[in-house]
Backbone as CSV, one residue per row, in Angstrom:
resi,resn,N_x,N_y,N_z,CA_x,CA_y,CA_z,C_x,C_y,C_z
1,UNK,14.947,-24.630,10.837,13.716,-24.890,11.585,13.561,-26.398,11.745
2,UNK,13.276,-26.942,12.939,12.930,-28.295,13.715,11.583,-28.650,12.648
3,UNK,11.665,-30.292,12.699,10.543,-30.638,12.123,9.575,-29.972,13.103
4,UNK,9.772,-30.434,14.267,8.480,-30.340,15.332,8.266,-28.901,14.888
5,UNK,9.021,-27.671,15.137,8.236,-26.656,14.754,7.503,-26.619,13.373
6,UNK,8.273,-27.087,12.130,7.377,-27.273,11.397,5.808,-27.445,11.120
7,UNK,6.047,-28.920,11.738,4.646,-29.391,12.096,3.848,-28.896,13.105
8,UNK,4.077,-28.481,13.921,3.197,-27.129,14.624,3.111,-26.331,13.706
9,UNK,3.788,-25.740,13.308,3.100,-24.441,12.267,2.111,-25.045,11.302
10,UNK,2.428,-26.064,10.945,1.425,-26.310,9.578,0.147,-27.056,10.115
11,UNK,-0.070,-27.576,11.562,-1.457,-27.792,12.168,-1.734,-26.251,12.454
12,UNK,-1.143,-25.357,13.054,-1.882,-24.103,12.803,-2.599,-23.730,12.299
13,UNK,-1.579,-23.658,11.180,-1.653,-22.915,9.308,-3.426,-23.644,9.173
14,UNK,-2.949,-25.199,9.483,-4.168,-25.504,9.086,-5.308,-25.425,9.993
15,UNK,-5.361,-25.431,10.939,-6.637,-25.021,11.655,-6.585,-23.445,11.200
16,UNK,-6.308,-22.706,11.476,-6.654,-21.518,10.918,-7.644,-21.549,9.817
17,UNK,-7.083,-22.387,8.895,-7.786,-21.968,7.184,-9.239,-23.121,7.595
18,UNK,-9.781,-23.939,8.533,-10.608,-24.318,8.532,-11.239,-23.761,9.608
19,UNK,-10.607,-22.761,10.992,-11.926,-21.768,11.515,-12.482,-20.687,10.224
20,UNK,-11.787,-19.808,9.142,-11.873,-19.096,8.848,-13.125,-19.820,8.096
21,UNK,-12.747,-21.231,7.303,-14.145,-21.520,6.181,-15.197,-22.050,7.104
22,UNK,-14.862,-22.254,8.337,-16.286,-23.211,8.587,-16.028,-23.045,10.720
23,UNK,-15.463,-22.318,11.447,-15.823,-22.225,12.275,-15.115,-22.769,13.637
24,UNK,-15.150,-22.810,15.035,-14.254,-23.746,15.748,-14.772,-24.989,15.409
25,UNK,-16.307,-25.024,15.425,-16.927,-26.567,15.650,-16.539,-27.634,13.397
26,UNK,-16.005,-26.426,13.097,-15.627,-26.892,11.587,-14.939,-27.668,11.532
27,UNK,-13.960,-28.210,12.288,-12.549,-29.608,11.857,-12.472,-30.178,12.679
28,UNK,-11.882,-31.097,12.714,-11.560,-32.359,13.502,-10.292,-32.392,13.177
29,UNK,-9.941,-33.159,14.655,-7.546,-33.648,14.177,-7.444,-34.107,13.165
30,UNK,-8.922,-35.475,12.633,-8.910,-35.847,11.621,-8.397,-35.461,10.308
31,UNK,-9.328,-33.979,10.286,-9.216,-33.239,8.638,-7.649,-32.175,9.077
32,UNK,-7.415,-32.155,9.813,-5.752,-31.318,10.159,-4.992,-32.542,9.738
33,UNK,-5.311,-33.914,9.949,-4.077,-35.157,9.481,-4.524,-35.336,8.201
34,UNK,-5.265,-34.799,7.538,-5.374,-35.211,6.202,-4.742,-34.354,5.638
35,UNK,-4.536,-33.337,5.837,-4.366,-31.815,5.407,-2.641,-32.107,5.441
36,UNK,-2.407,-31.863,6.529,-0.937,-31.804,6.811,-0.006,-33.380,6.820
37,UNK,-0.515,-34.512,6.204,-0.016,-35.350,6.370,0.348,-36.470,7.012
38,UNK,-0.013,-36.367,8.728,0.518,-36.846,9.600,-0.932,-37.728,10.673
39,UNK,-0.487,-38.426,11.762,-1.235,-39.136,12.117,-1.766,-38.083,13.140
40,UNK,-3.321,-38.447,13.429,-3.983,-38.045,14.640,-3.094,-37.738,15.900
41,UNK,-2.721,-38.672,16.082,-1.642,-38.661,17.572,-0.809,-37.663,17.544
42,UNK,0.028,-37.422,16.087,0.921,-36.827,16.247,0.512,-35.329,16.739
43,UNK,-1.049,-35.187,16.063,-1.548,-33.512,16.339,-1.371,-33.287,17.927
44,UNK,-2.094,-34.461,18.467,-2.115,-34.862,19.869,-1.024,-34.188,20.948
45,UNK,0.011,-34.873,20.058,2.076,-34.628,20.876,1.905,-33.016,20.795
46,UNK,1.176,-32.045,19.886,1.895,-30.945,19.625,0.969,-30.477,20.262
47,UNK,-0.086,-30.565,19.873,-2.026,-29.672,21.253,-2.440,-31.162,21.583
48,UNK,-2.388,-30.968,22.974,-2.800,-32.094,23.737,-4.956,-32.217,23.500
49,UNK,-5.400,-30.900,22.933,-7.046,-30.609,22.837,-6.713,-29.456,21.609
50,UNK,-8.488,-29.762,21.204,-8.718,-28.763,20.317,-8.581,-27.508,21.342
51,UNK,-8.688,-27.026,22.122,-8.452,-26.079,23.052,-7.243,-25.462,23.166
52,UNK,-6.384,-26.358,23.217,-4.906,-25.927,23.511,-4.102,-25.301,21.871
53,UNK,-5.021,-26.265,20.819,-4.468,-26.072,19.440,-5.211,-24.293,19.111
54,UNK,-6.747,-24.275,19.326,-7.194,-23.308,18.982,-6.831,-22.105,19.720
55,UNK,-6.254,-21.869,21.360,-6.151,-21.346,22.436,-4.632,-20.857,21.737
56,UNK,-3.871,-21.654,21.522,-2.371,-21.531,20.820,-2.235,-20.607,19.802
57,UNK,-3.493,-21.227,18.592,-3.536,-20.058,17.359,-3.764,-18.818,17.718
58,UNK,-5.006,-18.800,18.346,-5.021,-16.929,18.887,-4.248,-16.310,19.290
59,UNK,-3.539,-16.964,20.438,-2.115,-16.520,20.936,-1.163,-15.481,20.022
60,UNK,-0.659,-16.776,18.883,0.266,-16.106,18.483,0.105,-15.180,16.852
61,UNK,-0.991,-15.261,16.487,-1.806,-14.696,16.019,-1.932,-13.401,16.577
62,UNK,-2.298,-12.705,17.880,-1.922,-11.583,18.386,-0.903,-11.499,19.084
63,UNK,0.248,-11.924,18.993,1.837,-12.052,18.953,2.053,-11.250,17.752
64,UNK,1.955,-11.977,16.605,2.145,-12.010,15.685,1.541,-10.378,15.050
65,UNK,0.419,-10.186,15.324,-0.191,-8.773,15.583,0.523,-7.950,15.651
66,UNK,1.038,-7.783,17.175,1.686,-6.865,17.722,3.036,-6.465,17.483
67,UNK,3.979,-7.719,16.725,5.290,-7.465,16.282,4.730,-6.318,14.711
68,UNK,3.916,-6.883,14.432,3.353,-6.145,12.878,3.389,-4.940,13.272
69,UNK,2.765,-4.645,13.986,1.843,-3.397,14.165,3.020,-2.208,14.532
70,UNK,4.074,-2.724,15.534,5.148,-2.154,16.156,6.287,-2.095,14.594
71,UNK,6.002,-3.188,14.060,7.136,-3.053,13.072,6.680,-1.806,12.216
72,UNK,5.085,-1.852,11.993,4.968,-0.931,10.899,4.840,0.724,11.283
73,UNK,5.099,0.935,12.416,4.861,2.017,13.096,6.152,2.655,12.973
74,UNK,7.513,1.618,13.266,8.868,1.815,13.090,8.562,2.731,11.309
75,UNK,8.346,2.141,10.782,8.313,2.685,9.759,7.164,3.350,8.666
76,UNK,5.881,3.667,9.424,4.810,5.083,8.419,4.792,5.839,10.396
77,UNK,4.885,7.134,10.367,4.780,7.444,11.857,3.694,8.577,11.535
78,UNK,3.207,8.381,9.513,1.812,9.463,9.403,0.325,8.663,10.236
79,UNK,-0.319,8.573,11.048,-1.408,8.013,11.481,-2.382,7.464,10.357
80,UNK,-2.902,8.165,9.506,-3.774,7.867,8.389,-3.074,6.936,7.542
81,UNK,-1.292,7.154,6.905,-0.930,6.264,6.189,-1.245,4.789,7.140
82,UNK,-0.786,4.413,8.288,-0.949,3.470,9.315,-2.366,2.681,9.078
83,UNK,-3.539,3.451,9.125,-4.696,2.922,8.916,-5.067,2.242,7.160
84,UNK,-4.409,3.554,6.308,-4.758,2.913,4.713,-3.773,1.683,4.904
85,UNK,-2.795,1.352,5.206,-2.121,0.030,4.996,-2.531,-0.926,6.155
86,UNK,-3.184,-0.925,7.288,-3.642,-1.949,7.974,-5.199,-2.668,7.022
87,UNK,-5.635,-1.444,6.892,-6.622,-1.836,5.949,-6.494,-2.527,4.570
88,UNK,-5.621,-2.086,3.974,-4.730,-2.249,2.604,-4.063,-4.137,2.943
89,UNK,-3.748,-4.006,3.940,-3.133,-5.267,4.325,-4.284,-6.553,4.268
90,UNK,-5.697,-5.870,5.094,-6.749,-7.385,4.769,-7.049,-6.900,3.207
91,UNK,-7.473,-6.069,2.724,-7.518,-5.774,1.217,-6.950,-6.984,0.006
92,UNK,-6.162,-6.785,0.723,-5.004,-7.874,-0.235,-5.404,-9.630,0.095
93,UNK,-5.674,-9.754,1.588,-5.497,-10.898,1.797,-6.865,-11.374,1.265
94,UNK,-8.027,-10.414,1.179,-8.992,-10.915,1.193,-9.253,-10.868,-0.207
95,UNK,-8.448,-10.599,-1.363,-8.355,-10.168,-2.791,-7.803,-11.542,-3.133
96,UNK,-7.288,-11.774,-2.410,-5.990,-13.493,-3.573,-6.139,-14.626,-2.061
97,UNK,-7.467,-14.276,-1.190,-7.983,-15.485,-0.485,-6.674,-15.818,0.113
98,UNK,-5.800,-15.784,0.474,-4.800,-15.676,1.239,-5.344,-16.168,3.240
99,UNK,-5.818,-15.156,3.486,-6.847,-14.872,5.100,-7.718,-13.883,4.523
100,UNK,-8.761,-14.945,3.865,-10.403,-14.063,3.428,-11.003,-13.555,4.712
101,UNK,-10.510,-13.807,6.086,-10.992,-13.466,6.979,-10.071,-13.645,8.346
102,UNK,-10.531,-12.599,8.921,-9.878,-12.328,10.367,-10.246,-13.711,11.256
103,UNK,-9.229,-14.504,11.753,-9.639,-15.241,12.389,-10.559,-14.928,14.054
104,UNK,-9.757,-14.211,14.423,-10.369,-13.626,15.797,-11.454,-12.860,15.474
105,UNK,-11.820,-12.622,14.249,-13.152,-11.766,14.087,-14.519,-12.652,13.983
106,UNK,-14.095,-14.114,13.510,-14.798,-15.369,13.163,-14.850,-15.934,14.619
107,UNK,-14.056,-16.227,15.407,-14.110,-16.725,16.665,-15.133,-16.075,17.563
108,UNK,-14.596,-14.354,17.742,-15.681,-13.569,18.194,-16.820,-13.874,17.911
109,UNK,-17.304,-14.142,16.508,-18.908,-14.230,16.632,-19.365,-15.686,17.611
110,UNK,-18.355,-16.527,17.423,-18.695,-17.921,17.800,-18.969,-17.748,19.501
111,UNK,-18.255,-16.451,20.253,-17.684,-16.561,21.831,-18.710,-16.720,22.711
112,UNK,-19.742,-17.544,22.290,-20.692,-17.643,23.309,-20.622,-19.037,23.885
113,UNK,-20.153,-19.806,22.525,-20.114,-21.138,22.676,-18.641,-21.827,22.778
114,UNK,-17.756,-20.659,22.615,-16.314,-21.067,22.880,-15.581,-21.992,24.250
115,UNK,-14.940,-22.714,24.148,-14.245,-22.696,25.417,-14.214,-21.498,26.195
116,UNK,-13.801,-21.311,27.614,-13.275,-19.900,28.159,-11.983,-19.419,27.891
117,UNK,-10.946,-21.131,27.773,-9.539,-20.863,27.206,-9.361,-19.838,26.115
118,UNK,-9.943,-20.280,25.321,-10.449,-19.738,24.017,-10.988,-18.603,24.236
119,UNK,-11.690,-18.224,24.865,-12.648,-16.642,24.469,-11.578,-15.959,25.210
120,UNK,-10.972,-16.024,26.072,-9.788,-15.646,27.038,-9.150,-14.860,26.072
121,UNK,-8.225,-15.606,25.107,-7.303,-15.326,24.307,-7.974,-14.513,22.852
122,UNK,-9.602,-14.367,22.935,-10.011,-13.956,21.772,-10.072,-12.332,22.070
123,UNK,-10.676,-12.137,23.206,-10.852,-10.984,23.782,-9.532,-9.975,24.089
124,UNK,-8.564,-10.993,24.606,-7.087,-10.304,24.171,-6.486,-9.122,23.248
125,UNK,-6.962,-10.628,22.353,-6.993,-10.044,20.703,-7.601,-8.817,20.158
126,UNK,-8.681,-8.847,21.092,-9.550,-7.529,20.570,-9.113,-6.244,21.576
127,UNK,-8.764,-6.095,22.338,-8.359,-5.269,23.623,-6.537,-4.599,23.088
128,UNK,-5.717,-5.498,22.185,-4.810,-5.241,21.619,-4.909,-4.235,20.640
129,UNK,-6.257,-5.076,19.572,-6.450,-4.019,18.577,-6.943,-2.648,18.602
130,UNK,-7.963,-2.527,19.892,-8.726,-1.929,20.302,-7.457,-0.407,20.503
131,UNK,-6.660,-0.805,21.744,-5.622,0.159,22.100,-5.043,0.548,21.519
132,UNK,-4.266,-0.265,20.295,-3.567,0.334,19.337,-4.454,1.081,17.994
133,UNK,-5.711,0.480,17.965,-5.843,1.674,16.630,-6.148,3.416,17.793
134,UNK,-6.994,3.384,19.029,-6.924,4.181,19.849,-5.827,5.368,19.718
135,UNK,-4.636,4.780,20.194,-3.551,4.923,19.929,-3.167,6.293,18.443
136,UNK,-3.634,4.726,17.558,-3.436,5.654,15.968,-4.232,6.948,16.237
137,UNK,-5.381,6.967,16.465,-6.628,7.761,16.204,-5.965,9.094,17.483
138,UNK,-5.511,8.966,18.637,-4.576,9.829,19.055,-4.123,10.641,18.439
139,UNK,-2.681,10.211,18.150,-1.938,10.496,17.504,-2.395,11.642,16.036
140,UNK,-3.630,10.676,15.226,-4.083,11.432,13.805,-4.886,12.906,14.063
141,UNK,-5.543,13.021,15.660,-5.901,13.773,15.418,-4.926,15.007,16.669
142,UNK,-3.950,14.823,16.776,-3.105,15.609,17.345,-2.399,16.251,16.450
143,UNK,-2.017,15.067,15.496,-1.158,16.081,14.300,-1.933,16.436,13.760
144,UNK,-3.768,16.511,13.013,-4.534,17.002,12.508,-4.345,16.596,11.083
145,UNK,-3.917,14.895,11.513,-4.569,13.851,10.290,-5.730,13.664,9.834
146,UNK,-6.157,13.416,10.907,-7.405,12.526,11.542,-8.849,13.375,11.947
147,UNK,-9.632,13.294,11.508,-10.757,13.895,11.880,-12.181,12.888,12.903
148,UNK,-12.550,13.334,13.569,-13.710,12.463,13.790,-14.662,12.973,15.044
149,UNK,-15.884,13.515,15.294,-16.842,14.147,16.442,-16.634,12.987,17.621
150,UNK,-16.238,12.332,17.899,-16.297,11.136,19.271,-14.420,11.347,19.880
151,UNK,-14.861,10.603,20.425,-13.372,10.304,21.278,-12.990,9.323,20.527
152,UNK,-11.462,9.068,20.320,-10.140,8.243,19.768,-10.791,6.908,20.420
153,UNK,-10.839,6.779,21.021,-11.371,4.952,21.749,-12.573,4.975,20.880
154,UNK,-13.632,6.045,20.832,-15.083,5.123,19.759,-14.418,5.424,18.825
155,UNK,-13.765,6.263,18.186,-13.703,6.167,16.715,-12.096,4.428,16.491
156,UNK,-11.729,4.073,17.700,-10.868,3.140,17.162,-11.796,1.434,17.118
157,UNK,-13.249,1.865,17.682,-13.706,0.765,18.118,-14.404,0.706,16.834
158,UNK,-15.408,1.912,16.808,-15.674,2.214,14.605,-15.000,1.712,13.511
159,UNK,-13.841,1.770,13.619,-13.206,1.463,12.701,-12.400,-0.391,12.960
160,UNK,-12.815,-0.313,13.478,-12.443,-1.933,13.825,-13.978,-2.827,13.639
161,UNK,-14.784,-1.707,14.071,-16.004,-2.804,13.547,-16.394,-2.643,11.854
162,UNK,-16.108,-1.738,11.536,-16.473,-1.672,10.070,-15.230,-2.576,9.296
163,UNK,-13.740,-2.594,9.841,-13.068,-3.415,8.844,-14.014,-5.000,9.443
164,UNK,-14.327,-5.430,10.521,-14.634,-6.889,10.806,-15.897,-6.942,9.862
165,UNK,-16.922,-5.356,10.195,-18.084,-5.894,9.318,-17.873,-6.112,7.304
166,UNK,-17.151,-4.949,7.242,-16.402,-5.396,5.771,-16.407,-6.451,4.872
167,UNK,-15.361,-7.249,6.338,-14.899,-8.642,5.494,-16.338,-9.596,5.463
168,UNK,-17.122,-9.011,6.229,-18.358,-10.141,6.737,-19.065,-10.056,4.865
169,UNK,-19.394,-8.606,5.027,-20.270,-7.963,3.845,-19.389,-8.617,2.714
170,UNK,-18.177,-8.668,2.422,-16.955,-9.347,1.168,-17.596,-10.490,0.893
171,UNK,-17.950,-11.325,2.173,-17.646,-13.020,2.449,-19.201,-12.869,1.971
172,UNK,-20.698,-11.851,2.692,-21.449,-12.725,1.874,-22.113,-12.315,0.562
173,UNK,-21.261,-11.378,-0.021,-21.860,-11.057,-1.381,-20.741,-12.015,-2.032
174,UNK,-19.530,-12.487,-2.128,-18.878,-13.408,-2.426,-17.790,-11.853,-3.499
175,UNK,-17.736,-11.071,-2.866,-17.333,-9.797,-3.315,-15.833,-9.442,-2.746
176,UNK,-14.625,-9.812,-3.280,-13.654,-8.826,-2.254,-13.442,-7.348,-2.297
177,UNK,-13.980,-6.925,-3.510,-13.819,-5.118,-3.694,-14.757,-4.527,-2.884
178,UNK,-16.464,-5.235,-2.542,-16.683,-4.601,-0.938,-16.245,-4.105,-0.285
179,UNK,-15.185,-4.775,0.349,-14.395,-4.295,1.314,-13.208,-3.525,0.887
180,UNK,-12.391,-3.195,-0.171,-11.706,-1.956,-0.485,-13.038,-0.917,-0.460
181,UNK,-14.243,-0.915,-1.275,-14.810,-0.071,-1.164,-15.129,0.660,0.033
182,UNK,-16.102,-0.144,1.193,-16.273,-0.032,2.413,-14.843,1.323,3.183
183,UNK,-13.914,0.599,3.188,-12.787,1.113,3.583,-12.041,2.022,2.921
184,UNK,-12.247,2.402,1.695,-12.083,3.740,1.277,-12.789,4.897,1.487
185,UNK,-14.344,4.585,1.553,-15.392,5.487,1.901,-14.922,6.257,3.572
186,UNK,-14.419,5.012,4.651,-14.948,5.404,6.099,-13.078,5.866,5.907
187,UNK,-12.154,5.991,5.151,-10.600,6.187,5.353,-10.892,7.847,4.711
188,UNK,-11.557,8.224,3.586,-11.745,9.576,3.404,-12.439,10.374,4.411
189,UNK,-13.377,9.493,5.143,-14.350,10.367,6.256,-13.170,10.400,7.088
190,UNK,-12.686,10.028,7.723,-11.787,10.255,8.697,-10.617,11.391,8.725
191,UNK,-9.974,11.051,7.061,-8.677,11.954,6.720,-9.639,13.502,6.738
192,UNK,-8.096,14.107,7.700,-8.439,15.863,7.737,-8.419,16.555,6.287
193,UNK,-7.488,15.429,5.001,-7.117,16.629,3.984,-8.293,16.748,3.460
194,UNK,-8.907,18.479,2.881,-9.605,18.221,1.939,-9.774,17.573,0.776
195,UNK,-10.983,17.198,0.777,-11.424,16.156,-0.245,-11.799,17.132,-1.506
């Protein structure tokens, strides 16, 4: 790996971990050159704007999504297992502070005041997730995984707002088992096996 990619990844890395604690309007190139080492300018050479840097992260962030999502499909093809490990997956991150929070879930609240670049690529994000848990929720209740009175699109939009509200409820009781809890409760309502 190229320095330059390097150092793109690690202004990422680091804007990321300062929308998640404090927001778009949270950092400056400043606190990314303190962070990662390097001069203002150089952030400059790699995102010409906070726009292009923040517009970039979302990007590949739901890039990055979608190789996941496809990879992990290659391998659980039960619908419900699919959901306990997407869930299982922020579980973890939000357990050892890793990504205490969805970045595009933090942006979303901000999208009023976003760039358009930015809300562009946030909404993406959500229209990705949206289809593919859809998708899952298909699938779970064809094979008669999956239970739920609505259509596969509300119950994929349900379950996408309860993992976003989750992490919210985690972040302000200062709680990460919230959110395993949360998400065990609405993962049994869903599963067909008897309980």
């Amino acid at each position: 790996m190229s320095n330059l990619v390097m150092t793109s990844d690690q202004i990422l890395s680091s804007a990321r971990n300062f929308i998640v604690s404090g927001g778009y309007n949270g950092f400056s190139y400043a606190d990314i050159a303190e962070v990662v080492g390097i001069r203002k300018a150089s952030i400059h050479h790699h995102f010409p704007s906070k726009v292009d840097l923040v517009r970039t992260l979302v990007a590949r962030h739901r890039e990055r999504t979608e190789v996941s999502m496809a990879d992990l499909e290659s391998k659980l093809p039960d619908p419900l297992a699919l959901l306990q490990t997407y869930a299982g997956y922020w579980a973890k991150c939000i357990e050892d502070a890793s990504i205490p929070f969805c970045v595009c879930a933090l942006l979303a609240s901000e999208l009023p005041a976003l760039p358009p670049e930015v809300a562009v690529e946030v909404r993406a994000y959500f229209r990705f997730l949206s289809s593919w848990l859809t998708k899952v929720m298909e699938r779970g209740a064809e094979q008669g995984v999956l239970k739920f009175a609505g259509s596969a699109e509300q119950e994929a939009e349900t379950f996408m707002a309860t993992v976003h509200g989750a992490m919210l409820s985690a972040r302000a009781y200062g709680s990460p088992a919230i959110f395993g809890a949360i998400l065990t409760s609405t993962l049994q309502r869903l599963s067909a096996k008897v309980h």
